[in-house]
VOSETOR-478889 format. One line per 4 residues: number of its first residue (from 1); their letters; for each residue x negated, y, z negated of C-alpha. Coordinates in Angstrom, 2 decimals. Example, Ala and Ser with C-alpha at 12.3 -4.5 7.8 and 13.67 -1.06 7.14 Angstrom:
REM VOSETOR-478889
1> AS> -12.30:-4.50:-7.80 | -13.67:-1.06:-7.14
END
This chain:
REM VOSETOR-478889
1> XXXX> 54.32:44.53:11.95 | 52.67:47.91:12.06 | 49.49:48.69:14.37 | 47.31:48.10:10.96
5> XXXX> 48.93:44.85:10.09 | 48.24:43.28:13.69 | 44.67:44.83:13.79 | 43.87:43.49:10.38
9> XXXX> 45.10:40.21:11.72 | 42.87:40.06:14.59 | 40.01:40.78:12.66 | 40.66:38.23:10.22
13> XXXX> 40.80:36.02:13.31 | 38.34:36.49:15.37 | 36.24:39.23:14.05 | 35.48:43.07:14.70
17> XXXX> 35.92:43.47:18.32 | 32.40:44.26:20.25 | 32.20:46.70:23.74 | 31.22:44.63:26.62
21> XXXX> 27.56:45.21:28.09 | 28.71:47.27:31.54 | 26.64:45.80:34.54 | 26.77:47.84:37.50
25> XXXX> 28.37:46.78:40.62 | 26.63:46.01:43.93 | 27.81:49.89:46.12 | 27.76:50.47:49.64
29> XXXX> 24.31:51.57:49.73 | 22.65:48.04:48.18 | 24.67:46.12:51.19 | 23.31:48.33:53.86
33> XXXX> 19.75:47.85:52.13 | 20.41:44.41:52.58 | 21.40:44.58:56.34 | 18.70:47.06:56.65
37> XXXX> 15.75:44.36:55.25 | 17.76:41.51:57.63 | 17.73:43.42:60.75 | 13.75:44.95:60.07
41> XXXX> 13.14:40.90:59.99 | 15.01:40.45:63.12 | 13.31:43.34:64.89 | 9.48:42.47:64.02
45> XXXX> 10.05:39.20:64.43 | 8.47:38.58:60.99 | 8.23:34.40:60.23 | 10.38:33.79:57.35
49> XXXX> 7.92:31.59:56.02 | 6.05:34.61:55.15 | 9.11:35.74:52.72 | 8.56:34.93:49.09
53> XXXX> 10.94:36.76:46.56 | 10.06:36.65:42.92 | 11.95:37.14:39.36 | 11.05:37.41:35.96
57> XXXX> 12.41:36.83:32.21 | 11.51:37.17:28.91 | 13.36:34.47:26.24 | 12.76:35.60:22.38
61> XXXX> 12.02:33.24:20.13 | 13.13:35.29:16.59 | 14.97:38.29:17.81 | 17.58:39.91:15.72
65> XXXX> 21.13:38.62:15.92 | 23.16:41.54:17.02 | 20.69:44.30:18.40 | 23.43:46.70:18.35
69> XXXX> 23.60:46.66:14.78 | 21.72:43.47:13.04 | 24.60:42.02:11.98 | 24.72:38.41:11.39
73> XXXX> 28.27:36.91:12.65 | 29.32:34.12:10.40 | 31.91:30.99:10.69 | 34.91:30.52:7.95
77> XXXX> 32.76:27.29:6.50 | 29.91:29.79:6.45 | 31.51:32.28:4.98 | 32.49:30.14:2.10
81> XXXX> 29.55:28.95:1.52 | 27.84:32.47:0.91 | 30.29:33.15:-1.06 | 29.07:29.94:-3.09
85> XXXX> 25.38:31.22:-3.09 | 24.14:28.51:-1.16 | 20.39:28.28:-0.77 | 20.37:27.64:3.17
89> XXXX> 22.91:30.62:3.93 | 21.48:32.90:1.64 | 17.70:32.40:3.12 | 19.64:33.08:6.74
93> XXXX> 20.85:36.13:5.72 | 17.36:37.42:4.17 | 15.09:36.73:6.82 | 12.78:39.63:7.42
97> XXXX> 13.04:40.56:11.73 | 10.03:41.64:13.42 | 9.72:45.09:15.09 | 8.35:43.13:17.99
101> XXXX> 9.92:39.89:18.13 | 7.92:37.22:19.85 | 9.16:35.35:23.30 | 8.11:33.62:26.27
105> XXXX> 7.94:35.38:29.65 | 8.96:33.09:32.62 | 8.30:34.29:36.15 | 9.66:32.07:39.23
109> XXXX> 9.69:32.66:42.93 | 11.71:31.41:45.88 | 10.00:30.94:49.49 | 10.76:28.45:52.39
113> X> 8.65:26.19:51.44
END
């Protein structure tokens, strides 16, 4: 098999391949931030019942399906059935996005009590 044959394969199995989202990694300098915040606890003898630590995140209700490039990935059964003009794939696949999509914004916090 040449290099086109194979890649053509994959494709046809599971579909053009996507870059992974890079996170970045916790360095050096975040740990000693951390040890840092521990021992300015330690040393002003602050109560850690005082210590509340919050986080926030916003779920989308209608966002687009791949921001990267609005494509919509489909299965093999739906891929047949757009082929077949069926009513329930073909209003999927015309579904006007919103610029601004709409979404819920959920905010929790952590404390010792």
């Amino acid at each position: 098999m040449t290099i086109g044959k194979v890649q053509r394969f994959l494709i046809k199995c599971f579909g053009k391949p996507r870059k992974l989202k890079k996170r970045p990694l916790l360095k050096e300098s975040h740990y000693k931030q951390k040890k840092n915040f521990a021992k300015y606890i330690i040393e002003n003898d602050i109560d850690h019942k005082k210590i509340y630590f919050t986080d926030e995140k916003r779920f989308l209700l209608n966002f687009a399906p791949n921001p990267q490039n609005n494509q919509i990935r489909l299965t093999k059964e739906s891929k047949k059935l757009f082929k077949k003009n069926n009513d329930k794939i073909n209003k999927l696949m015309t579904i006007e996005l919103e610029k601004h999509p709409k979404g819920i914004m959920v905010a929790g916090g952590v404390s010792s009590y």
